[in-house]
C-alpha angles and dihedrals in degrees: 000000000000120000098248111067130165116234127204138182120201109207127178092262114016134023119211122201127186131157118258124233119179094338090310133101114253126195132359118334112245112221136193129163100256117245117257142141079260088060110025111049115231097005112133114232083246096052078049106055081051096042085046083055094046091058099037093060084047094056095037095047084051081058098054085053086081106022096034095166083063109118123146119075123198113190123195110211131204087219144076101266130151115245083258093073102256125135124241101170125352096166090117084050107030096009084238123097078220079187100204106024100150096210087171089062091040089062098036088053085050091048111014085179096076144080105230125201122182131197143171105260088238085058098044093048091052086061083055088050097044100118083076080069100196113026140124120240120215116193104192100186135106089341121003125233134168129214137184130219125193126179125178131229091263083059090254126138132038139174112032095229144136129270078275115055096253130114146115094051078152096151093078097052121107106268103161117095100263124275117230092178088059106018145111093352089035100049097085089057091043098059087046086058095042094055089045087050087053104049084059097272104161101184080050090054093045093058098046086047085052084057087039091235120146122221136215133232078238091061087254107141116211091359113140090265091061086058113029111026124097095263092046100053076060104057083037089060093037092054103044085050086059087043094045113024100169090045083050095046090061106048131090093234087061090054091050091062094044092246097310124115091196098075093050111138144161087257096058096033084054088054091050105040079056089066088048095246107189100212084058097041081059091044089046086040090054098043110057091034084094084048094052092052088052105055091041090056094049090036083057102039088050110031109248142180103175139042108184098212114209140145131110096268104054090039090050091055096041130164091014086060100048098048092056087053106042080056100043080055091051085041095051093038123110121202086231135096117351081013117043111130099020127137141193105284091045086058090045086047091047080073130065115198099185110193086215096069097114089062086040102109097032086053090040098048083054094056094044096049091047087049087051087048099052092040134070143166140236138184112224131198113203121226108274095354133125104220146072132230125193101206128177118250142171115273107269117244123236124227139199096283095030132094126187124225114201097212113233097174144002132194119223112226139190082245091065092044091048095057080048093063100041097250092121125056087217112124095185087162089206102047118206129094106169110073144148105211136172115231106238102165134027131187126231094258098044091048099097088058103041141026133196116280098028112150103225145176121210116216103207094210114092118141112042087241097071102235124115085046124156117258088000109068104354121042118277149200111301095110143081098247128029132193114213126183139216093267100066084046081052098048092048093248096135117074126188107229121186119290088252084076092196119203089238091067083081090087102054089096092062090036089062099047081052090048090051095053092049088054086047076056102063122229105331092198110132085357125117122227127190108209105206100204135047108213133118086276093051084043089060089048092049092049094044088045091056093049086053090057104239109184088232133009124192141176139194135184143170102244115078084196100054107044078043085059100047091049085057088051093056095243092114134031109232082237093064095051113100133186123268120236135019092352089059097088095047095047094055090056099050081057097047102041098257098308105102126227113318090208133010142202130216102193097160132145134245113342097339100110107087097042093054101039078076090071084042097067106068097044091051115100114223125293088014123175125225142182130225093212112143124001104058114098111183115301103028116153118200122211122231141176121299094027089299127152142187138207096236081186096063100042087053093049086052107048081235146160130203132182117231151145119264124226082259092062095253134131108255137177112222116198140169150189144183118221126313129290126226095275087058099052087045086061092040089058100042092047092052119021096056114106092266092028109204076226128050105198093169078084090072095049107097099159143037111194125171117233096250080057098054106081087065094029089054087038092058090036089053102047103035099004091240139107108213096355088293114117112257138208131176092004104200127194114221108212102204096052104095132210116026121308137152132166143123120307116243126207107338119003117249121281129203092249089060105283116182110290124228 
């Protein structure tokens, strides 16, 4: 990200929007009334979220006119919403839960040039509060929630949430006394009552006044929201002067509504509470009583010294609020445990009433984003040990001859598995070497080839020896930023890819060491090939070799699961499977009318080559050629006619053929590669990334993870070849989705401009 941003925060009624400078806001402070069905008659919440979006990238488009290397928007959101963007409950903001909204891709489809974060706007205000360093932060508006922040003495840490991104939707969480005349056979009934109450049911709402239960705008009946919240405090009012009408008759809060409970509201209770109306100091006293159990007993559980106190309601009130809570805290509080020994003034400093709250999540949005922007994230592999770690880290700078890549997305491979397990003698210390990245720096040497904002893939092969390579012997790419150099520009190791930057183009570095091999081949048109293997190696074999139009192609592999998987995924026909072993032969030549394969594969993982190139022999036709391709780990010997052998090792290291006599007693052709060069990667690209792409790679993405996930995914990879026991192929880690997830990938895979997600 770039270090001017522009912050916004989306409230019920208004949204702000200010550059960002530094973690600070710079300049004036754009406003507009927010779209909403409030706001807008006869929108659906739904035709307001998108008409909200509309106007947003229009303001926010005005704003680059003048700031056009701003980038990054952080956007602070009234809702429950993951830090990915994705909605969990809108109904304060859009009076719709609209459960799945991505608000992150909406934007992203509207300005595809931006990095978009997204946050919860409690969130968002306790980053404007941090120098507090360890507090909780209570909003207390249309709905209450209640967050905690914790920062260590090394300034890490931050928000208390979930992997993702969510916590401390406290508001919708019982906090009456039970309620043995309703609970626990009752409550099925109750809730009904509470979501008809909410759709605006009277005769609902009568009968949860008859059991004195409040209910809640999210259909919750007797949760901290029902009691405490803005619109609460109202029905709570309206309801006591029913219940008390003399009471009712003398206040002020009676004379404000001209005599008629019905037209109670917050903005008339804070007018009166500001007269110091006794009837709704009571009301006030009653309602945050549940609100005051509920921070001493987190103040208590966690050990804190300080609740930032913030939200339109409480701050609209004022004085008259805090002071009813400050008392309903002194009232519920017992001289034992955390608090043993506290007085008055400890419990008055426990709450922070700021006077800047207002400004609260447009200021905090701007601090979180800077603090994404300083920090990044690696995974790291130990010498000699078996395991991965992700850690935090400074961003990395980026000098004359240097470039950074943000990461969008990395592909797990068998290679990487392979270093995991100690088969191979690599120490990369940061393991990865497929990725899709966006350029965000260059340096001044690299800037004639390549620009910010290039879309790019990495291949990890350079020198023909196979050392200097990418996540084997140099550190890779899983990691949120890389720092490339003038020699991998000058190799040809960097490729441009189109701006949609999608996650399967992961797998054109394989593809063009496929590519590569099927060259080393010869022309495959009217020729037969056998593909031992079915990985997702052999499965890109299988799909080029179809493009080439070779008259049969067929694969085997030991694993009845996999090539039955990968008939279910549409990569193989079940015609083109054959048996593994001793039938093999036999049943190549039933498919090419006796002849054998003209040309074979051996696309195998770890150590398995030579062994199965014993199966290989008797189903090749004569002078077959075939390729050395996975399998052969340094030092594998292969085993020929008349007691022969030869070093595969060697053949593949030198892009070589060699003529020879198989086991079977027939002329073959061995040949081998390593990777793929920069023409091949070039080919890979322009045969899978165009509109209609000759290739779809998306088939062979079965799993989208998220980095923080990886050390237990690659763990499981690595030891069973699975991710939560499914059978898994290409594996890629999707940099932007925060916490630790991973699971199958339905319909397309992701892409950088916000894409679905999984």
């Amino acid at each position: 990200m770039t270090g001017v941003g522009i912050a916004v925060d989306v409230g019920g009624t208004t949204t702000r929007i200010a550059l960002e400078a530094a973690g600070s806001l710079v300049g004036d402070v754009l406003r507009f009334g927010t779209p909403s069905p409030r706001s807008c008659a006869g929108m659906t919440p739904g035709q307001a979220a998108s008409t909200f979006c509309d106007r947003l990238a229009a303001e926010i488009e005005r704003i680059r006119l003048a700031r056009p290397d701003s980038r990054s928007v952080a956007v602070a959101l009234g809702a429950v919403v993951g830090t990915n963007g994705v909605l969990r409950n809108a109904s304060t903001l859009w009076l719709a839960p609209l459960t799945g909204l991505d608000i992150r891709a909406e934007l992203l489809r509207r300005m595809p040039w931006a990095e978009v974060l997204v946050l919860n706007d409690v969130s968002a205000a306790a980053w404007h509060y941090r120098a507090h360093r360890r507090f909780a932060i209570v909003t207390v508006s249309t709905g209450v929630a209640i967050k905690v922040f914790d920062v260590n003495a090394n300034g890490a840490g931050g928000l208390v949430l979930d992997p993702d991104g969510l916590g401390g939707e406290s508001g919708h969480t019982p906090a009456g006394p039970p309620r043995p005349d309703i609970l626990p056979d009752g409550a099925p009934a109750t809730r009904r009552l509470g979501r008809a109450a909410a759709a605006g049911d009277a005769a609902a709402r009568a009968a949860l006044d008859a059991m004195d239960l409040p209910w809640c705008e999210c259909g919750a009946v007797a949760d901290l929201c029902s009691y405490a919240s803005g619109p609460a405090v109202a029905r709570a009012a309206t309801r006591t002067a029913r219940l008390d009408p003399r009471g009712f008759a003398a206040s002020a809060l009676c004379r404000l509504a001209d005599g008629d409970p019905e037209r109670v509201n917050t903005r008339l209770i804070a007018a009166a509470a500001r007269e110091d109306d006794l009837f709704t100091n009571g009301v006030l006293a009653t309602a945050v009583r549940p609100l005051a159990a509920r921070i001493l007993a987190l103040a208590a559980d966690l050990g804190l010294r300080k609740v930032v106190v913030v939200g339109g309601f409480a701050h609209g009130v004022g004085g008259p609020w805090l002071a009813a809570l400050r008392g309903a805290i002194r009232d519920a509080s017992v001289d034992a445990g955390w608090f043993t020994g506290w007085g008055d003034a400890d419990f008055d400093d426990l709450l922070v009433f700021p006077d800047d709250q207002d400004i609260s999540p447009l200021s905090g949005i701007a601090a979180y984003a800077h603090a994404r922007r300083d920090v990044t994230r690696e995974t790291v592999k130990p010498v000699g040990s078996g395991t991965l770690t992700v850690r935090s880290c400074s961003r990395p700078l980026c000098g004359r001859e240097q470039f950074a890549v943000e990461v969008a997305f990395a592909g797990i491979c068998s290679t990487d598995l392979q270093i995991l397990r100690g088969e191979r003698a690599c120490e990369p210390g940061v393991p990865g070497h497929e990725c899709v990245g966006r350029v965000t720096k260059v340096g001044a040497a690299v800037a004639g080839s390549l620009a910010v904002g290039d879309v790019v893939g990495l291949n990890p092969n350079g020198a023909e020896d196979g050392y200097g390579k990418l996540g084997h012997d140099v550190p890779g790419v899983f990691r949120d930023v890389f720092i490339g150099d003038l020699g991998l520009v000058a190799r040809g190791q960097v490729i441009k890819l189109p701006a949609a930057g999608r996650s399967e183009w992961v797998l054109l570095e394989l593809l063009a060491g496929v590519i590569r091999a099927q060259d080393a081949l010869g022309d495959l048109a009217g020729r037969s090939l056998l593909v031992l293997g079915a990985g997702v190696a052999g499965m890109l074999h299988v799909m080029l070799a179809r493009l080439r139009n070779a008259s049969a192609v067929l694969v085997a592999t030991r694993s009845r699961r996999r090539i039955d998987d990968a008939v279910r995924r549409g990569i193989v026909a079940p015609d083109e499977t054959l048996p593994w072993g001793s039938g093999l032969a036999a049943a190549v030549r039933a498919r090419t009318d006796d002849r054998g394969a003209d040309a074979a594969v051996i696309a195998l993982a770890g150590a398995a080559g030579p062994d199965a190139a014993a199966w290989l022999w008797p189903a090749l036709a004569p002078d077959a050629v075939v390729h050395l391709f996975g399998g052969f780990p340094s030092g594998s010997v292969l085993r020929l006619g008349n007691g022969g052998t030869v070093d595969a090792t060697a053949i593949r290291s030198a892009a070589a053929r060699q003529q020879a006599v198989s086991p079977a007693g027939a002329p073959v052709v061995l040949c081998g590669t390593r990777g793929g060069r920069h023409s091949d990667l070039v080919a890979a690209r322009d045969l899978c990334t165009a509109p209609e792409p000759a290739l779809d790679l998306g088939r062979l993405v079965s799993h989208v993870l998220t980095l923080d996930a990886l050390p237990v995914t690659a763990t499981e990879l690595a030891a069973r070849g699975t991710i939560g026991g499914a059978p898994a192929w290409r594996a890629v880690i999707d940099m932007s989705r925060p916490g630790a997830y991973a699971g199958p990938v339905t319909g397309r895979p992701p892409a950088l401009a916000g894409g679905p997600p999984p």
